[in-house]
C-alpha positions in Angstrom: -4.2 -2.6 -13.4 -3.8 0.5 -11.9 -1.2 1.8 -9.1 -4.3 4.3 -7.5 -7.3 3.4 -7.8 -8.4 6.6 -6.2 -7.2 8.9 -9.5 -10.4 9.7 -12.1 -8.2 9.1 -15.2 -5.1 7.1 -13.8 -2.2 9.8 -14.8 -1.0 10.1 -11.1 2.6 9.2 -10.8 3.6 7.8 -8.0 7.2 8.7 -6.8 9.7 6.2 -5.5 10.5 8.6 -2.9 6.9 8.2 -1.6 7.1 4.5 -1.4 10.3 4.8 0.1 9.3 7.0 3.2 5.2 5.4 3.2 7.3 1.6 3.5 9.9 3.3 6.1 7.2 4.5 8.5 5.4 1.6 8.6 8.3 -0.5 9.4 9.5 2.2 12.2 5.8 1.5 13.5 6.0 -1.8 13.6 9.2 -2.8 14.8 10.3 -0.1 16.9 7.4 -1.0 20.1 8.2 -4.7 19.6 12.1 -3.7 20.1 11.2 -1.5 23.1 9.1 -4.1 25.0 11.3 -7.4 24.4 14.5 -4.9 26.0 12.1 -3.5 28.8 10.8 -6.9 29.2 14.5 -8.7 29.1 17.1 -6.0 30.9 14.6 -4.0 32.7 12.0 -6.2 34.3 14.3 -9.5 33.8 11.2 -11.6 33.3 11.6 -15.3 31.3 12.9 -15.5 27.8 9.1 -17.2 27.1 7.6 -14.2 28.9 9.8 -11.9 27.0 9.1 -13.3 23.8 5.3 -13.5 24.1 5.2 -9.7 25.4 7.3 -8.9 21.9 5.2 -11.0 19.8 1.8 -9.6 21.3 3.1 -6.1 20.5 4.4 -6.6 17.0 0.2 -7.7 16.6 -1.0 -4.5 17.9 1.8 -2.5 16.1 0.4 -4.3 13.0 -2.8 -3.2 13.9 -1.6 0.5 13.8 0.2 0.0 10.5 -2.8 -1.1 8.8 -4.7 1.8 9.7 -2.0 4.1 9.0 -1.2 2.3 5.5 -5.2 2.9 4.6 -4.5 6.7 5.6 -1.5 7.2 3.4 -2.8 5.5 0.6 -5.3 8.0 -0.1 
């Protein structure tokens, strides 16, 4: 089993650091708009705690819909 399946031979390392950042953007993608629309939602608007929590969950989706496509990119 090989780590990239894109490499011809399979002697591309992959550094931690890599993973480390890659894994850290991802997560800043994901959970940073969830954060931003349960406050706006919450403090801002001062909607329902239902309300609030179905406008967070509904972005953490999309924001998972993002990450995908931006894991696909920096895999290759």
């Amino acid at each position: 089993m090989k780590l990239t399946p894109n490499s011809e031979n399979g002697n591309v390392k992959i550094s931690a650091l890599k993973i480390f950042l890659n894994g850290t953007l991802l997560a800043l993608v994901i959970a940073v708009p969830a954060i931003i629309s349960t406050v706006i939602f919450h403090y801002v608007i001062k909607t329902n705690l239902i309300i609030t929590i179905s406008a967070g969950i509904i972005t953490l989706f999309v924001a998972m819909g993002f990450a995908y496509k931006i894991s696909k990119r920096l895999s290759m």
